[in-house]
N, C-alpha and C positions, 0 to 999 in steps of 0.2 A: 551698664556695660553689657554689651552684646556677648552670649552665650556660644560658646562652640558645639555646632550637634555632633554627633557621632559621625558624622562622614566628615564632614571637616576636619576632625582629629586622626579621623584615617587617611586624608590626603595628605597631613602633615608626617602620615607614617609612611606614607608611598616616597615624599619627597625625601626624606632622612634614607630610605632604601634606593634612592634613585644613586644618592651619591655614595653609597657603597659598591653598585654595580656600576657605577663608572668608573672606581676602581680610582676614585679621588681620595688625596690626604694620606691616606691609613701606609700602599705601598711604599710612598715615599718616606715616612715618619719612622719606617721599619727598617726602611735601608739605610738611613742616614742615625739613627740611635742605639738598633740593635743591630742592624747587619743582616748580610741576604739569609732568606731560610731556605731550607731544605725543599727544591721544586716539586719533587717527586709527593712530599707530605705537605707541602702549602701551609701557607700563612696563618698557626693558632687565631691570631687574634681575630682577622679578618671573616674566618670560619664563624666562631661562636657569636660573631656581632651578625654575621648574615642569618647563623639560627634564630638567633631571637628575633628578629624583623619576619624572616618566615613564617615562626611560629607564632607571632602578633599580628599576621593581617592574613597567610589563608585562612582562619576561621572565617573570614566574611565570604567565604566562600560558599561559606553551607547555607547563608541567607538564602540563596538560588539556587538551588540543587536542579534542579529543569534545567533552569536559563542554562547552566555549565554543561550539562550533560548534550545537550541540542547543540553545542559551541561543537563539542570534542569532535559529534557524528558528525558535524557541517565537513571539518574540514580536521580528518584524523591523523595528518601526516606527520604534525611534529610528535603524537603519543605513539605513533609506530615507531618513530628512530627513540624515542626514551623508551619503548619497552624493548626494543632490541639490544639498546645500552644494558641494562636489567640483564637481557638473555648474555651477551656475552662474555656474565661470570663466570659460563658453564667451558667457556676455551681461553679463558685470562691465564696466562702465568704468572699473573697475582690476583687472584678472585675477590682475598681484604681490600684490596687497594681499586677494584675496580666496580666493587659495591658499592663505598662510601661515594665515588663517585657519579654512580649512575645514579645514587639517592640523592644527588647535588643536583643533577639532572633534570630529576622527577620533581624535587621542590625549586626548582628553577623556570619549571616548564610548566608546572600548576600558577607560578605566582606569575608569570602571564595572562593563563585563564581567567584568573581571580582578578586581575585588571582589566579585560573585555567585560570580565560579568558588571563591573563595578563601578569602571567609568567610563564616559564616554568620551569619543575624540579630544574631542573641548579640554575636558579634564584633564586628561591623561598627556596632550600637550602643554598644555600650561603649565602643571608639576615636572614637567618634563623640560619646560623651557626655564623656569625656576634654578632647577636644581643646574643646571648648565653653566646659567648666570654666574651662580653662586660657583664654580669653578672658575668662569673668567676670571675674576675679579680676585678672586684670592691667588691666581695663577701669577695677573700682574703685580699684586701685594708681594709674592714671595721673590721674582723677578727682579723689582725696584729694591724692597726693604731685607730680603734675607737669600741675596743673590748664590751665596755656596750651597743652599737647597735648591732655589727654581733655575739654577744654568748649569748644565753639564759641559763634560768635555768629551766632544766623537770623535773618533779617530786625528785628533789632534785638534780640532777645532770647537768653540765654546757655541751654544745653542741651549734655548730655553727647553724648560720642561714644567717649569709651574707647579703644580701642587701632584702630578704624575709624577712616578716612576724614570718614563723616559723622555725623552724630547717626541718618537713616535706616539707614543700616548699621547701627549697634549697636541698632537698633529690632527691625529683623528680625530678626539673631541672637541678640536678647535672648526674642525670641517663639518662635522655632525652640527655644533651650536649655530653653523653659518647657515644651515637647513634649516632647522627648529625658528631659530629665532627670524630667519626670511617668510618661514611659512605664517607664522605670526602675527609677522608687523602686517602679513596681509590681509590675516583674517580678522583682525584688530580694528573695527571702524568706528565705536562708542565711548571708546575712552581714550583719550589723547594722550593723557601720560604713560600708559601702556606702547602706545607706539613709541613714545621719546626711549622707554627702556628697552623695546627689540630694537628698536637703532642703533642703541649705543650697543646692544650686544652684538649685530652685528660686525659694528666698526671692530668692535672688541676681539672679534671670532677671527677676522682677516687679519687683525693687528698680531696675536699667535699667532697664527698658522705661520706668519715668514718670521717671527723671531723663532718657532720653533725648526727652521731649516729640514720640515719632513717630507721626501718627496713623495710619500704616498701620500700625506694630508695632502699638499698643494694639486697633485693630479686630483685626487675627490673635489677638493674644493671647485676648480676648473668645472670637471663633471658635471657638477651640482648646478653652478651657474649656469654654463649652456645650455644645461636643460631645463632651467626655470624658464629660457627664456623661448625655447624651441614651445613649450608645451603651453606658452601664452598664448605666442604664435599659431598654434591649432586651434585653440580654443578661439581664435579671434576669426581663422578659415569658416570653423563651424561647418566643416566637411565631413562625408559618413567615414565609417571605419574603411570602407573598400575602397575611398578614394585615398585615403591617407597613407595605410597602411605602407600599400607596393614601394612611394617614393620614400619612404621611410626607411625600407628593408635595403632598397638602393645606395640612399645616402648612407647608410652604416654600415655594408660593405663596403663603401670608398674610404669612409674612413678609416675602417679596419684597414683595408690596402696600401694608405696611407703612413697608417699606425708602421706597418709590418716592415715596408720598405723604406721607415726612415728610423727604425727602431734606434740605433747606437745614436745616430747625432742626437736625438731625444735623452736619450741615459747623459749624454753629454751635457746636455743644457740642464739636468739637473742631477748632476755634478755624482752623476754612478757610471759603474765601471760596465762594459759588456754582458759581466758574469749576476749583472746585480747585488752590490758585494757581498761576492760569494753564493747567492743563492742559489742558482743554475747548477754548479754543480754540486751541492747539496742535495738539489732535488733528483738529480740522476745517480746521486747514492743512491737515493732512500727509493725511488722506483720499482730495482730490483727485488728491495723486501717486502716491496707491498704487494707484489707479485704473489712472492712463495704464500701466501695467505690473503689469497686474490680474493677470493667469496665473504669470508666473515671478518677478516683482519684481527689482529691480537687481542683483541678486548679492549674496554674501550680503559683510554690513559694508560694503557699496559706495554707502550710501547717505548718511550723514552723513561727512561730507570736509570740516566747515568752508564756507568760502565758494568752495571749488575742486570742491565736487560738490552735487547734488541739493540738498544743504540746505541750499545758498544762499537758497534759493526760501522756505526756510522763517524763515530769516535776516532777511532782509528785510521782511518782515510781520511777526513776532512778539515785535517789541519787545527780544529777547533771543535767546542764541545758544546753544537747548539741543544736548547732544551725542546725545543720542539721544529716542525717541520716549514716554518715559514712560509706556511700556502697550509688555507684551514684545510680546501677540499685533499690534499696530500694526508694530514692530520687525521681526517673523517674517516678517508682509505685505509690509514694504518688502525683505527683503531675498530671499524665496525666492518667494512671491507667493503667491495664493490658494492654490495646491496645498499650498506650504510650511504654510501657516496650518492649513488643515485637518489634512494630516497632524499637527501638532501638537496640535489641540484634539479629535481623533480619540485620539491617544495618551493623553493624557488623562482620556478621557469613559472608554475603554477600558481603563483600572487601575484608576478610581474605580472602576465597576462592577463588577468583577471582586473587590475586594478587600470591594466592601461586601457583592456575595452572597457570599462567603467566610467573612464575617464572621456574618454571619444562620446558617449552618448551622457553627454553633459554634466556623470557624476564629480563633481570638480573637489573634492573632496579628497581624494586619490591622488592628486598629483603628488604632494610629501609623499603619499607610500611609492609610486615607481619610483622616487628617487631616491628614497633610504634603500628601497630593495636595489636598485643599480647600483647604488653605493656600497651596499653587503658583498656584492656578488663580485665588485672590484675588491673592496680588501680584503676579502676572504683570498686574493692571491699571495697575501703579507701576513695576515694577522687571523685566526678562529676566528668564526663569529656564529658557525652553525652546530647544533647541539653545544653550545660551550657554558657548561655550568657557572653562575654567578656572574652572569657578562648580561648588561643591556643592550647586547646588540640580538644573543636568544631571547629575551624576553621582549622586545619590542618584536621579531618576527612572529614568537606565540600569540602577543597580542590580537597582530591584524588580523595574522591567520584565526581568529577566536574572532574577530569582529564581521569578517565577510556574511552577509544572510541575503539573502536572492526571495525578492517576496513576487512571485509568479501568477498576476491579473487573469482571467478567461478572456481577452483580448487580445487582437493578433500586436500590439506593442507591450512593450516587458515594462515593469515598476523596480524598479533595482534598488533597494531597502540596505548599500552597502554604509558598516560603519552604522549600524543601528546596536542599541543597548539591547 
């Protein structure tokens, strides 16, 4: 019997932690036996199960103390917004509470590093298409066989959720797995029954998404797809970056234009209201306060408390008692301030670019990342996904961000070394 070596059993720990940060199982287990917890203090159980997986696999971090340290200087924007997390305990009006979380943070944003140092592409999606799988499948399990956990009821209407919390949950991961598992079955050309299984995860991914009725998943999914098929399509022109570029920049302001001037019949056809229910003006609460603490914003998580902090204010006025801001970059505002926000959408603008000219000069390797990063950068209007402790959608961004390395030849053409270990 074949022997597991030590890195083997550490993929099997990466893959056990994968599906904790997708935030599978455990929320819904919690709300359907014990009942909701306390948002402000977060989920006991889900906590001490994410220490022990942290505290089991950064150690491999110290095998490469170089390799990690060259990672941080390549590219140090996600440990600027985690040290400024850190810094603002010092204007939190709850400092406890916004410790423990910036130390979420910090072990949320190293245990990306620790997966640049550790694995590569290859690896790091496989485990990653694994653990995805293994949420389809039990999503439909719970769906078919223990339907008063995997179907909710939204505003009057019944809609899957699968082994998620919400029906938006299983939207998004069902749009994420249709990435993963597309990028896959591409890069899959030696083993045939591997393709048979990104296939059916596929089918699998599409097959959620419309029983989960989520209209952010369904727009990502769309997303996703025309741009797998836009960025064939270049790839097949085989034209420089400065021919491409311009008609590019055209076509997505038409679309945008498009977007703008047919915006309502759109919310129509997938079945939301003008306000976004309810978001719009939520978000023109919460503007005014991100305002009065324009620069640094409340510290970070120090903003929604219930009616014992800031979003009282928003409590009050809005009919209803959302826990957070429904738009991360709103979220990011309230909680580390304009700097925070920028550093973040700075980080962002700065891998999308990066990987799309990467991509343009044949690094084909990149295409998954512009479209997870397009994908981020859309539902960061719905859901966190930047600095958001215990979430794989921060540690897939630490990741790449930790994986970019530019190896610079004495020849007037570049060797672009992106996505090396």
């Amino acid at each position: 019997m074949k022997k597991f070596s030590v890195h083997q059993l550490e993929k099997i720990g990466h893959f056990l932690m994968f599906l904790l940060l997708l935030e599978a199982f455990l929320p819904l287990w919690r709300n359907m036996i014990i009942g909701d917890f306390d948002p402000v203090e977060g989920d006991p159980t889900r906590r001490t199960m994410l220490l022990v997986g942290y505290l089991g696999l950064l150690p491999f971090l110290m095998l490469s103390p170089q390799k990690a340290i060259s990672r941080i200087i390549q590219t140090p924007l996600p440990w600027l917004l985690a040290i400024l997390a850190i810094l603002s305990i010092l204007w939190s009006g709850v400092p406890d509470l916004t410790f423990r979380r910036s130390i979420a943070i910090l072990l949320t944003t190293t245990y990306g590093l620790t997966l640049a140092v550790r694995l590569s592409f290859d690896e790091f999606l496989d485990i990653l298409g694994w653990a995805l799988l293994v949420c389809l499948i039990s999503s439909i399990f719970m769906v078919i066989f223990i339907p008063d956990w995997g179907i909710g009821t939204y505003r009057g209407e019944n809609a899957w959720r699968g082994i998620f919390s919400h029906k938006n949950s299983l939207g998004n991961k069902a749009a994420l797995s249709f990435l993963v598992m597309l990028t896959l079955w591409l890069r899959t050309n030696k083993k045939l029954w591997k393709r048979w299984v990104w296939g059916i995860g596929i089918i699998l991914a599409v097959f959620l998404l419309v029983g989960s009725n989520s209209a952010t998943g369904l727009v990502l999914f769309f997303v996703m797809l025309v741009g797998f098929i836009l960025l064939h399509f270049l790839r097949m022109l085989r034209l420089s970056l400065q021919i491409v570029l311009p008609p590019i920049l055209i076509l997505g302001g038409l679309v945008a234009v498009v977007l703008v001037e047919n915006f309502e019949a759109i919310l129509v056809f997938l079945e939301r209201g003008a306000t976004m229910t309810g978001r719009i003006p939520l978000w023109q609460n919460i503007i005014p306060l991100a305002v009065d603490r324009f620069w640094l914003g409340y510290g970070l998580n120090s903003f929604w408390l219930g009616w014992e902090g800031p979003s009282a204010q928003i409590w009050a006025v809005s009919g209803w008692q959302p826990g957070y801001a429904h738009n991360g970059y709103l979220d990011l505002w309230l909680s580390l301030g304009i700097i925070g926000l920028t550093l973040g959408v700075i980080l962002l603008f700065y891998l999308l670019i990066y990987s799309f000219y990467f991509y343009i000069i044949k690094r084909l390797d990149t295409q998954f990342w512009i479209l997870f990063l397009i994908f981020v950068f859309l539902l960061n209007f719905s859901e966190g996904t930047l600095l958001r402790s215990n979430s794989i959608w921060w540690v897939m961004i630490v990741y790449f961000a930790s994986m970019i390395k530019i190896r610079v030849k004495p020849k007037p053409e570049l060797s672009m070394g992106l996505l090396d270990r």
